[in-house]
Gaussian input, Z-matrix of N, CA and C with variables (Angstrom, degrees):
# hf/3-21g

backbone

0 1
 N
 C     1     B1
 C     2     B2     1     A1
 N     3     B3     2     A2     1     D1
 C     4     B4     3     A3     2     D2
 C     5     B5     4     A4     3     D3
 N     6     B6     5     A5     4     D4
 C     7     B7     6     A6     5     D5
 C     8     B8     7     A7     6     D6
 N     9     B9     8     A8     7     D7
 C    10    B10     9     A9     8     D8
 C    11    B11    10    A10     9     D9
 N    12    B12    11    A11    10    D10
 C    13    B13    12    A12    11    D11
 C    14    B14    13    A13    12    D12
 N    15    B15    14    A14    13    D13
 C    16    B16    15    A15    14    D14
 C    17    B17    16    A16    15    D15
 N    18    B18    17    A17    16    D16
 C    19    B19    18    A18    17    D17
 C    20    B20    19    A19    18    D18
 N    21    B21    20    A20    19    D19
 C    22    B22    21    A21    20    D20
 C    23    B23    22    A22    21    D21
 N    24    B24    23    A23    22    D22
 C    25    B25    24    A24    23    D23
 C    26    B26    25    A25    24    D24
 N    27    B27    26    A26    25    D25
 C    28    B28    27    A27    26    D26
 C    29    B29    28    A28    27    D27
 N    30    B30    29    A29    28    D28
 C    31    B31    30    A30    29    D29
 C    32    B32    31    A31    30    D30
 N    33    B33    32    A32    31    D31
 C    34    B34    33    A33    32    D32
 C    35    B35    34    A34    33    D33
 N    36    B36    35    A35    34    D34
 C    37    B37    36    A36    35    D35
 C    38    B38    37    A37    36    D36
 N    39    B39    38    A38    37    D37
 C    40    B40    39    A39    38    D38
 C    41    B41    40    A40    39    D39
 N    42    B42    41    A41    40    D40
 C    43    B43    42    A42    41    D41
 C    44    B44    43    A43    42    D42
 N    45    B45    44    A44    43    D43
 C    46    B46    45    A45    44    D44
 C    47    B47    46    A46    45    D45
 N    48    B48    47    A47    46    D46
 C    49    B49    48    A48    47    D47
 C    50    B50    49    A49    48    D48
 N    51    B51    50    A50    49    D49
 C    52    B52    51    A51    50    D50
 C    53    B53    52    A52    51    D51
 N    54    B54    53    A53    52    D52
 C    55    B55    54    A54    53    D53
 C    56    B56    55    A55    54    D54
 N    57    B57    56    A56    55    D55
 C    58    B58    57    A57    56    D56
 C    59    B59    58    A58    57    D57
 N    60    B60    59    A59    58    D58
 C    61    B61    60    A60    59    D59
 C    62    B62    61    A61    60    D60
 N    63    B63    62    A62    61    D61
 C    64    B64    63    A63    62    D62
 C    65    B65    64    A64    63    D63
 N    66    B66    65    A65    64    D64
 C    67    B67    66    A66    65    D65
 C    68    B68    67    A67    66    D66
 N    69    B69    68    A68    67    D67
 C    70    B70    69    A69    68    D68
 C    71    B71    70    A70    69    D69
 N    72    B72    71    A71    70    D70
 C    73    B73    72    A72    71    D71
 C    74    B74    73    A73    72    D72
 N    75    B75    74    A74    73    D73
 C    76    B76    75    A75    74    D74
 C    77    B77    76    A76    75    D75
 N    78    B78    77    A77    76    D76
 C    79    B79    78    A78    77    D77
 C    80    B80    79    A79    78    D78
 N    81    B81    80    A80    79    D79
 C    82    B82    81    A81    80    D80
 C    83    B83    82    A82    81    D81
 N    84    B84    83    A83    82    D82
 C    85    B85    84    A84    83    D83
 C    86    B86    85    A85    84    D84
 N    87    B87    86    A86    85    D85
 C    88    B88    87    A87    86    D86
 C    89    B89    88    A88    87    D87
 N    90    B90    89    A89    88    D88
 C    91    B91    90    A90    89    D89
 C    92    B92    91    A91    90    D90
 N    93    B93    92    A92    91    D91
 C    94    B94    93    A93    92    D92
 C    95    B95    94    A94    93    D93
 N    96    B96    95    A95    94    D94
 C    97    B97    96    A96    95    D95
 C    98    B98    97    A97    96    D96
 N    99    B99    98    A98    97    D97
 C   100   B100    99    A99    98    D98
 C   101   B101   100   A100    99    D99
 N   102   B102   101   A101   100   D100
 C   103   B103   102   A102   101   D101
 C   104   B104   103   A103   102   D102
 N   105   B105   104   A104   103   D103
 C   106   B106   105   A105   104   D104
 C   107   B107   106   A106   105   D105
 N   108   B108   107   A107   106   D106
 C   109   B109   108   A108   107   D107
 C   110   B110   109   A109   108   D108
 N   111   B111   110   A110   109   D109
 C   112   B112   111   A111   110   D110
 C   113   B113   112   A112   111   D111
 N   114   B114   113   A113   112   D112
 C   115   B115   114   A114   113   D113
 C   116   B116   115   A115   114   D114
 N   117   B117   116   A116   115   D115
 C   118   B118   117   A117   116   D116
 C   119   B119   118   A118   117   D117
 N   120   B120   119   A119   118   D118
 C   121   B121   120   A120   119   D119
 C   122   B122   121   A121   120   D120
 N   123   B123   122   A122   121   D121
 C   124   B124   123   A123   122   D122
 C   125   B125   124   A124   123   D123
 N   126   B126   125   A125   124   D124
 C   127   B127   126   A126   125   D125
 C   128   B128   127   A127   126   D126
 N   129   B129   128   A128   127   D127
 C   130   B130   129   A129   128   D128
 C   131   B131   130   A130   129   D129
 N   132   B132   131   A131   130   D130
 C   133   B133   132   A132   131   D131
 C   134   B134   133   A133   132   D132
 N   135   B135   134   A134   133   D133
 C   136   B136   135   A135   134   D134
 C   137   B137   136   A136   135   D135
 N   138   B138   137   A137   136   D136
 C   139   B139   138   A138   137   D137
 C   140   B140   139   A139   138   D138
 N   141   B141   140   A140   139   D139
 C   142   B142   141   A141   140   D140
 C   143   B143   142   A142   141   D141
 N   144   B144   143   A143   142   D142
 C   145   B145   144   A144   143   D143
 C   146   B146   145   A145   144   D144
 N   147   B147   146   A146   145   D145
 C   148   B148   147   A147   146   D146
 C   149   B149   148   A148   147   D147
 N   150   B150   149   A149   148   D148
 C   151   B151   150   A150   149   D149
 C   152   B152   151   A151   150   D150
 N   153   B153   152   A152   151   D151
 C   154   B154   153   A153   152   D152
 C   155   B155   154   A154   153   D153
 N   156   B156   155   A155   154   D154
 C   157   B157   156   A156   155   D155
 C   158   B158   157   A157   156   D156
 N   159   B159   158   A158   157   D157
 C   160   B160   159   A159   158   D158
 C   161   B161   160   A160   159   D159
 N   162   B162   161   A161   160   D160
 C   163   B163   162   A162   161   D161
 C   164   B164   163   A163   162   D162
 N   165   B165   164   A164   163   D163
 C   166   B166   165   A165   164   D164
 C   167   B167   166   A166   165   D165
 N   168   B168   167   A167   166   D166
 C   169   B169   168   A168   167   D167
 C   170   B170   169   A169   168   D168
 N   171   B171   170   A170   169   D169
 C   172   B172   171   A171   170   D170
 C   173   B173   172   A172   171   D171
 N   174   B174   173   A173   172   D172
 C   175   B175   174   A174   173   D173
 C   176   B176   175   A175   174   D174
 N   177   B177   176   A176   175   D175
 C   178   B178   177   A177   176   D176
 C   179   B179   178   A178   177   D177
 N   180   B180   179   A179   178   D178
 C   181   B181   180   A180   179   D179
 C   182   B182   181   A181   180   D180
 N   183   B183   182   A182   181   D181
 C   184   B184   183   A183   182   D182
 C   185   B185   184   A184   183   D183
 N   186   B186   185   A185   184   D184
 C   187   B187   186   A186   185   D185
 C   188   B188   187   A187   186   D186
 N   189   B189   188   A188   187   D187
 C   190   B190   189   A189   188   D188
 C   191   B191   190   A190   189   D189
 N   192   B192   191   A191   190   D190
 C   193   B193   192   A192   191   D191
 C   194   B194   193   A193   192   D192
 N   195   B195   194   A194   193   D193
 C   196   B196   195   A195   194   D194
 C   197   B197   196   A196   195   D195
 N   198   B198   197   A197   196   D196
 C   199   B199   198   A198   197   D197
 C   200   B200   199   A199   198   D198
 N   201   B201   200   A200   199   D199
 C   202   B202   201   A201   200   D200
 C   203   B203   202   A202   201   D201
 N   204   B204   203   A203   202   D202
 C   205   B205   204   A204   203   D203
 C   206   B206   205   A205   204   D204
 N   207   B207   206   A206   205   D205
 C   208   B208   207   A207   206   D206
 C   209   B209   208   A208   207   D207
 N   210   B210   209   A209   208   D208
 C   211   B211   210   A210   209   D209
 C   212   B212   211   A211   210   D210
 N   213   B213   212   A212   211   D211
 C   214   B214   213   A213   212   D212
 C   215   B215   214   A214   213   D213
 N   216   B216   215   A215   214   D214
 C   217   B217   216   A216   215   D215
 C   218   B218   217   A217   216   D216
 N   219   B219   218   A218   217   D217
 C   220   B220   219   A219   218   D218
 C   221   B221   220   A220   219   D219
 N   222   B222   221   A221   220   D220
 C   223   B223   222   A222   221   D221
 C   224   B224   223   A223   222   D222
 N   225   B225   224   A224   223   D223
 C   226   B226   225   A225   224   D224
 C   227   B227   226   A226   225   D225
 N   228   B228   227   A227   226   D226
 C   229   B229   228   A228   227   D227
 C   230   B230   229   A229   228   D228
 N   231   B231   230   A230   229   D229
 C   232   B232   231   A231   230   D230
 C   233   B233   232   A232   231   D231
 N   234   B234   233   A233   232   D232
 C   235   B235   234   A234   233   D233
 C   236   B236   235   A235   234   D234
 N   237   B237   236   A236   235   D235
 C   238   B238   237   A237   236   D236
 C   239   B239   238   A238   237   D237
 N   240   B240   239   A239   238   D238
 C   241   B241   240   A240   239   D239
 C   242   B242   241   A241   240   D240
 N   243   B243   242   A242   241   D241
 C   244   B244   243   A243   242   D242
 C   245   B245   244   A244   243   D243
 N   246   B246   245   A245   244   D244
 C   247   B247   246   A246   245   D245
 C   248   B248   247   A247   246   D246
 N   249   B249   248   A248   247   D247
 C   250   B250   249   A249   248   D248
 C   251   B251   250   A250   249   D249
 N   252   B252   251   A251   250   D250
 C   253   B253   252   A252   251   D251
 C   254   B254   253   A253   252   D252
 N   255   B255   254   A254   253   D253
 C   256   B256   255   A255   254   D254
 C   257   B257   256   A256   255   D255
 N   258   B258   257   A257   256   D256
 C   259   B259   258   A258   257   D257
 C   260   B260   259   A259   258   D258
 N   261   B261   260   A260   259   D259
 C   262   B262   261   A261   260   D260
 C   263   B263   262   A262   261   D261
 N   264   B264   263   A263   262   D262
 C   265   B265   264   A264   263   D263
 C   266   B266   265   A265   264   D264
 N   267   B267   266   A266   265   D265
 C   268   B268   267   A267   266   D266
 C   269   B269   268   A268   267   D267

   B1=1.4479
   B2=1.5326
   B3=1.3378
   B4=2.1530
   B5=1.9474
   B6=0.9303
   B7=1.7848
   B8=1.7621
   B9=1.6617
   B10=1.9668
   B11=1.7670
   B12=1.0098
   B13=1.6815
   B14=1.5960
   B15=1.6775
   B16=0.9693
   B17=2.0729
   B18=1.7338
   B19=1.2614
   B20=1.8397
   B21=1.7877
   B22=1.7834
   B23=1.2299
   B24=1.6091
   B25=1.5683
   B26=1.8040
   B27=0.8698
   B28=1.8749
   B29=1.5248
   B30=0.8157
   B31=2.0310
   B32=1.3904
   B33=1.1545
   B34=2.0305
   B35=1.8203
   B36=1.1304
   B37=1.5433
   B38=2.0531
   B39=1.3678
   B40=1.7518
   B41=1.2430
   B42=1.7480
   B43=1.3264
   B44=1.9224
   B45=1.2024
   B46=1.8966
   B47=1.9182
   B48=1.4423
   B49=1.6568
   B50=1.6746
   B51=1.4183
   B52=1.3425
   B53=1.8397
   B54=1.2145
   B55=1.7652
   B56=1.3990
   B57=1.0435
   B58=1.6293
   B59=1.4484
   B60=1.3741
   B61=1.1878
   B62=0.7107
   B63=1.6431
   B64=1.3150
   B65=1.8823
   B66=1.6299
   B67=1.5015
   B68=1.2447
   B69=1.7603
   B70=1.4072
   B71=1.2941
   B72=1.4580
   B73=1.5198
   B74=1.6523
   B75=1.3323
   B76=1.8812
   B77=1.2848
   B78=1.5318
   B79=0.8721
   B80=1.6426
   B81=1.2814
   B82=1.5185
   B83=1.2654
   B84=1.7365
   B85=1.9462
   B86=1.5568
   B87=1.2291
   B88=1.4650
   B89=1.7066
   B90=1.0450
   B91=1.5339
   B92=2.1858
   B93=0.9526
   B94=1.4881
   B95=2.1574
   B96=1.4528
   B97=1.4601
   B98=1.6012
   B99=0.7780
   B100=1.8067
   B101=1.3066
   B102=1.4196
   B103=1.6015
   B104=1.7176
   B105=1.3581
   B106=1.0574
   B107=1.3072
   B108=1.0623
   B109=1.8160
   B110=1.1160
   B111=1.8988
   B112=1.1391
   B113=1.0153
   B114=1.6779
   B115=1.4437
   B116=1.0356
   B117=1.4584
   B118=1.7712
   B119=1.4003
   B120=1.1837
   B121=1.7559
   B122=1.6857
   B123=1.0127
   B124=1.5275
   B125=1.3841
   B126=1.4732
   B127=1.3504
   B128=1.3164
   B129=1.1659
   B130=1.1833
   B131=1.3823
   B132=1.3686
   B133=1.4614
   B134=1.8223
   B135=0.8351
   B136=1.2402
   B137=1.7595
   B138=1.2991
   B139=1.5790
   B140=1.3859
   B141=1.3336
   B142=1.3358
   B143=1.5611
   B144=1.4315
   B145=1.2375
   B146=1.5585
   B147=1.6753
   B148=1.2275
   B149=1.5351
   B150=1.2776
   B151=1.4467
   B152=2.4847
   B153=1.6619
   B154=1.9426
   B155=1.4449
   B156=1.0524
   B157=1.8763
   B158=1.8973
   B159=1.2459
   B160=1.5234
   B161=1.8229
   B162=1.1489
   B163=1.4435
   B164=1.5787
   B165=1.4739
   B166=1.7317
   B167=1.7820
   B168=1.6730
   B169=1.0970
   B170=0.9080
   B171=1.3309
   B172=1.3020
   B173=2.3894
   B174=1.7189
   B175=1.2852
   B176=1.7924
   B177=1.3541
   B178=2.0587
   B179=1.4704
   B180=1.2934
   B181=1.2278
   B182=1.9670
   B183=1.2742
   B184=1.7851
   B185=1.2782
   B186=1.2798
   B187=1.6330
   B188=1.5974
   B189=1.4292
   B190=1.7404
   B191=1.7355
   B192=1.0428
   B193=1.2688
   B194=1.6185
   B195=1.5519
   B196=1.4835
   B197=1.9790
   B198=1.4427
   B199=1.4408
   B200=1.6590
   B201=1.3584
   B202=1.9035
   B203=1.3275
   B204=1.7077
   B205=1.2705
   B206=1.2966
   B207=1.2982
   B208=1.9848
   B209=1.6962
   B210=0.9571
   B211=1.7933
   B212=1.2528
   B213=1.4219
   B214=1.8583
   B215=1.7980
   B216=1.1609
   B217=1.3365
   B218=1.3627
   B219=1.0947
   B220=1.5460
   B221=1.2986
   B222=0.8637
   B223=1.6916
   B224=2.0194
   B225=1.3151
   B226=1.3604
   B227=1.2326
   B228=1.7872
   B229=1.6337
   B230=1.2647
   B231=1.0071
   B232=1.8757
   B233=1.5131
   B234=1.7320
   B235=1.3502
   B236=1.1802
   B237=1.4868
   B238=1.8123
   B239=1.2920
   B240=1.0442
   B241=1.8307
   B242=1.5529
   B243=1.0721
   B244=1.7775
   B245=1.0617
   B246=1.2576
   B247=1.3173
   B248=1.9172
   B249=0.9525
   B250=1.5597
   B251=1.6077
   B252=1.4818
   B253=0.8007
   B254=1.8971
   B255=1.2933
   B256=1.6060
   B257=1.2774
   B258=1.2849
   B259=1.2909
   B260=1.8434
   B261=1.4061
   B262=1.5064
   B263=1.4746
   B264=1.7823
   B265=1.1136
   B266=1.2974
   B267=1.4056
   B268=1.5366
   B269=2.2575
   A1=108.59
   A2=100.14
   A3=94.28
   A4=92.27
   A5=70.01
   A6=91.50
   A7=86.79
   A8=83.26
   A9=98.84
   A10=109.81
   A11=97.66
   A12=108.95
   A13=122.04
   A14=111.90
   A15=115.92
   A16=113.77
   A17=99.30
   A18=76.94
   A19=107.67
   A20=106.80
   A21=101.33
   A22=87.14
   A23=128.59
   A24=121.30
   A25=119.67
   A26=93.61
   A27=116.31
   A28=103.99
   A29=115.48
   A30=112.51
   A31=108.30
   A32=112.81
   A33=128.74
   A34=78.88
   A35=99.41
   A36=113.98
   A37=95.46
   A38=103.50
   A39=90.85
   A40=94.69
   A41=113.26
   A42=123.43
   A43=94.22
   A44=80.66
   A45=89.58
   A46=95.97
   A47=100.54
   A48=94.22
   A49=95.52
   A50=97.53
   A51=130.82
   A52=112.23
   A53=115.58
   A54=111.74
   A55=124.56
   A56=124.92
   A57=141.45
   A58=96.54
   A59=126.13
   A60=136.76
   A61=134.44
   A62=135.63
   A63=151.62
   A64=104.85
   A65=100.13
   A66=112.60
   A67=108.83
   A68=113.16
   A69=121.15
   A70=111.87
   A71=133.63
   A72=129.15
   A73=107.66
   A74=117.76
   A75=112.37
   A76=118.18
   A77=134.05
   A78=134.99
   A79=114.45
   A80=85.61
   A81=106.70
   A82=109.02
   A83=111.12
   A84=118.50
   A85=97.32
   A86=94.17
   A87=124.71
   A88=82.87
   A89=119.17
   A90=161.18
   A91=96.70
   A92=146.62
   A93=140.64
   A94=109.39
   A95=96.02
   A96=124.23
   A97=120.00
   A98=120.01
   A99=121.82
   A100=109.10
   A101=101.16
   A102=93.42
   A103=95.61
   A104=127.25
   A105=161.44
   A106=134.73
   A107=125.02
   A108=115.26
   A109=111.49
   A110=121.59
   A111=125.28
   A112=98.99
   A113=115.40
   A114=108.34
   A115=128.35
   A116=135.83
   A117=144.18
   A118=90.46
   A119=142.71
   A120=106.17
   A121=84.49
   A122=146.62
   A123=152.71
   A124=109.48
   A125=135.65
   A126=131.73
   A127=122.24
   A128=136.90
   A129=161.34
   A130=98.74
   A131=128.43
   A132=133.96
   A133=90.00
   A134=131.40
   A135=128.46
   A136=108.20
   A137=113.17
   A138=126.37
   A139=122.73
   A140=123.32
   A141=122.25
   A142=114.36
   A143=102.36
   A144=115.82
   A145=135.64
   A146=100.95
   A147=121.77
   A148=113.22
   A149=104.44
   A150=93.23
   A151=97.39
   A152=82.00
   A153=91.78
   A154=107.75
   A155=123.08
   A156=123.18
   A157=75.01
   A158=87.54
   A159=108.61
   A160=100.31
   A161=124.90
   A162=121.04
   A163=105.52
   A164=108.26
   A165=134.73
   A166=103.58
   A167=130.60
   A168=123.64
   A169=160.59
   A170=155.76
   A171=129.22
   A172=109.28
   A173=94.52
   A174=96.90
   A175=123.82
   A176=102.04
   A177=87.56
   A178=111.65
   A179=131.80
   A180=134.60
   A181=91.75
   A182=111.59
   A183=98.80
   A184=103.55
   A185=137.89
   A186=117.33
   A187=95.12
   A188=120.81
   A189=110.73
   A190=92.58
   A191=125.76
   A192=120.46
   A193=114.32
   A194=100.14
   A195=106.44
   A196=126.55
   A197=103.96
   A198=135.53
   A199=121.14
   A200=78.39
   A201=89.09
   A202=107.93
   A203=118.45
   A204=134.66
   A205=140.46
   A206=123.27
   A207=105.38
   A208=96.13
   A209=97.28
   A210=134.31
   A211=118.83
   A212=118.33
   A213=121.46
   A214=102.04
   A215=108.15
   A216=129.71
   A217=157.09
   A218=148.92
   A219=144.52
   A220=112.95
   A221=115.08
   A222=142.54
   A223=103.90
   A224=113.73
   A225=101.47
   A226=124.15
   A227=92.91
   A228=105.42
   A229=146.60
   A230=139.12
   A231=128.08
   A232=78.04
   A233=111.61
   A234=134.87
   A235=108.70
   A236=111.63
   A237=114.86
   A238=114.30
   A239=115.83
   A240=139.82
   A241=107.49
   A242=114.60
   A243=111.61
   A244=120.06
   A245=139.04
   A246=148.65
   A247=92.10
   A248=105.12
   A249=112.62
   A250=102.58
   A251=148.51
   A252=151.25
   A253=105.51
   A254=99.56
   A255=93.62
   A256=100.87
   A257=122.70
   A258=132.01
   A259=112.06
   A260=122.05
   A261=107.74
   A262=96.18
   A263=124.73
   A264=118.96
   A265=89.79
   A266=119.85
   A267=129.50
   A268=106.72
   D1=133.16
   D2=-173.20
   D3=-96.42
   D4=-174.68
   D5=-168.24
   D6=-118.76
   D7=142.95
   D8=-176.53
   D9=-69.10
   D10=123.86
   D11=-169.02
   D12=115.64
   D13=-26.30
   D14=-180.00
   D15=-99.41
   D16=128.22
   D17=-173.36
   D18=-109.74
   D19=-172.91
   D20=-145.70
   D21=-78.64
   D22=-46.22
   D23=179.52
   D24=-114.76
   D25=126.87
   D26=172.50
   D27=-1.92
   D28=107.57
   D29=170.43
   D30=-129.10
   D31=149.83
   D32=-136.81
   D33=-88.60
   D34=137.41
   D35=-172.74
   D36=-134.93
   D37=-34.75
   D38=177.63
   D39=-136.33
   D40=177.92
   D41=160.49
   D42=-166.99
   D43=151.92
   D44=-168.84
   D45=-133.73
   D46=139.48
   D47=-162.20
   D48=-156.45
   D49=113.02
   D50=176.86
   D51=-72.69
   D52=69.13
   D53=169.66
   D54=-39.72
   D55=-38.14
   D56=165.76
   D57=-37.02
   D58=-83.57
   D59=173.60
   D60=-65.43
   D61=-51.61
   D62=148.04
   D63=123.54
   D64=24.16
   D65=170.74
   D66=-74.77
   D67=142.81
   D68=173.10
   D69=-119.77
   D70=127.37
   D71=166.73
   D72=-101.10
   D73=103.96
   D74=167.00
   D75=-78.32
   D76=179.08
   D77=143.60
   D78=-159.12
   D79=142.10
   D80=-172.09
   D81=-123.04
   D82=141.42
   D83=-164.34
   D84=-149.83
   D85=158.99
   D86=-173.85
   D87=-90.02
   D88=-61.92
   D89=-179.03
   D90=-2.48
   D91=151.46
   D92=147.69
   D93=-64.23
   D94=-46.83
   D95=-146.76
   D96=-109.03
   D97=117.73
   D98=169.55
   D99=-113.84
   D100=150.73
   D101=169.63
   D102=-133.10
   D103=167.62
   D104=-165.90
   D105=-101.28
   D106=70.33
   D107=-178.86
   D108=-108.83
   D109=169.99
   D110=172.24
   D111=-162.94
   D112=141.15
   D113=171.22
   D114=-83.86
   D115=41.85
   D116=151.32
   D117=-43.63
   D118=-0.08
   D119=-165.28
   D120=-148.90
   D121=38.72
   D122=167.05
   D123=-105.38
   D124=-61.30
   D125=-169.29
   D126=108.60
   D127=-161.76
   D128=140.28
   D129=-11.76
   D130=113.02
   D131=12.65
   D132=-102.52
   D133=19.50
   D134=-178.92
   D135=-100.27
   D136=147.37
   D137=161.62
   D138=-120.91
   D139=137.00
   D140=176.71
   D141=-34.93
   D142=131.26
   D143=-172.11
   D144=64.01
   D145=23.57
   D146=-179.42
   D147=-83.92
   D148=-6.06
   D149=177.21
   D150=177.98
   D151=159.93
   D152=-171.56
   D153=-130.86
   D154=147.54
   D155=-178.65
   D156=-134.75
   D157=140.93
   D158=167.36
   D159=-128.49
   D160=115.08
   D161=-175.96
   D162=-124.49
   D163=112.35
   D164=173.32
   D165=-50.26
   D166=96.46
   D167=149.25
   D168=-132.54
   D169=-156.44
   D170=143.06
   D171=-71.30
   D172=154.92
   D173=151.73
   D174=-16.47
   D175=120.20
   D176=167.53
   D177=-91.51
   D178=24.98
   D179=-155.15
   D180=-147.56
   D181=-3.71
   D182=-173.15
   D183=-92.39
   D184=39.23
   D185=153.86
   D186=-104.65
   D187=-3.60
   D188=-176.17
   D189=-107.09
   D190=-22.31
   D191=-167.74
   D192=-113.34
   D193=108.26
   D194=-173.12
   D195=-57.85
   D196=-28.73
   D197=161.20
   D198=-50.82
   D199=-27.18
   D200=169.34
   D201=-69.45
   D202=177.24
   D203=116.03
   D204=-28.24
   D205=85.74
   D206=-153.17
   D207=-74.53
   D208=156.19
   D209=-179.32
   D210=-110.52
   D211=16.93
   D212=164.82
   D213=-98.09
   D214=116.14
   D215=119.52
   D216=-8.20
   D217=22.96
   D218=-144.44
   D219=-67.66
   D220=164.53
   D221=162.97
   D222=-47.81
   D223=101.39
   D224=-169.48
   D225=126.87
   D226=-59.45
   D227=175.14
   D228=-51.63
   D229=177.97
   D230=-157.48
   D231=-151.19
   D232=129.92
   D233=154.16
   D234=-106.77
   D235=117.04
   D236=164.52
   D237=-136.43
   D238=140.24
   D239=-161.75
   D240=-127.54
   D241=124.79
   D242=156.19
   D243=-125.59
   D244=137.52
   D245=-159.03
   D246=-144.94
   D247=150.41
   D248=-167.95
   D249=-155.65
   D250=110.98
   D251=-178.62
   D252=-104.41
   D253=141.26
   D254=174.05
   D255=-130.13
   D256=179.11
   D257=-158.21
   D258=-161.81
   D259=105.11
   D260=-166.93
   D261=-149.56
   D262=-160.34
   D263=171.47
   D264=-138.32
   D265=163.45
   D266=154.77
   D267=-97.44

């Protein structure tokens, strides 16, 4: 049984695309939620825009927010996630 927000197969939620090169990174999630990092704000040995984490999740705010996707678990229950990253060029 999926949980409301979560869907049964992976559907493309980002894609990041390098014109210089003409590299494409997709990604596709079971997931409601992504979140976003970059190391602009790490330092040494790193430089802005040296590097990206794209992370497949639930809401960070859905155990207070009923409108969410809930994020409890039971005794029994089966959690499964797919996240599928692709990688190509145009």
């Amino acid at each position: 049984m999926l949980d409301k927000g979560v869907t049964a197969t992976p559907e493309e939620v980002a894609e990041l695309y390098d014109p210089a090169t003409g590299r494409v990174l997709t990604v596709a999630t079971t997931e409601p939620g992504m979140q976003l990092y970059t190391a602009d704000h790490i330092g040494e040995p790193f430089v802005p825009g040296a590097g990206i984490a794209l992370e497949t999740q639930h809401f960070p705010d859905s155990p207070n927010r009923p409108e969410f996707p809930s994020t409890v678990l039971r005794p029994g229950e089966v959690f499964r996630s797919e996240t599928v990253y692709g990688f190509g060029a145009r």
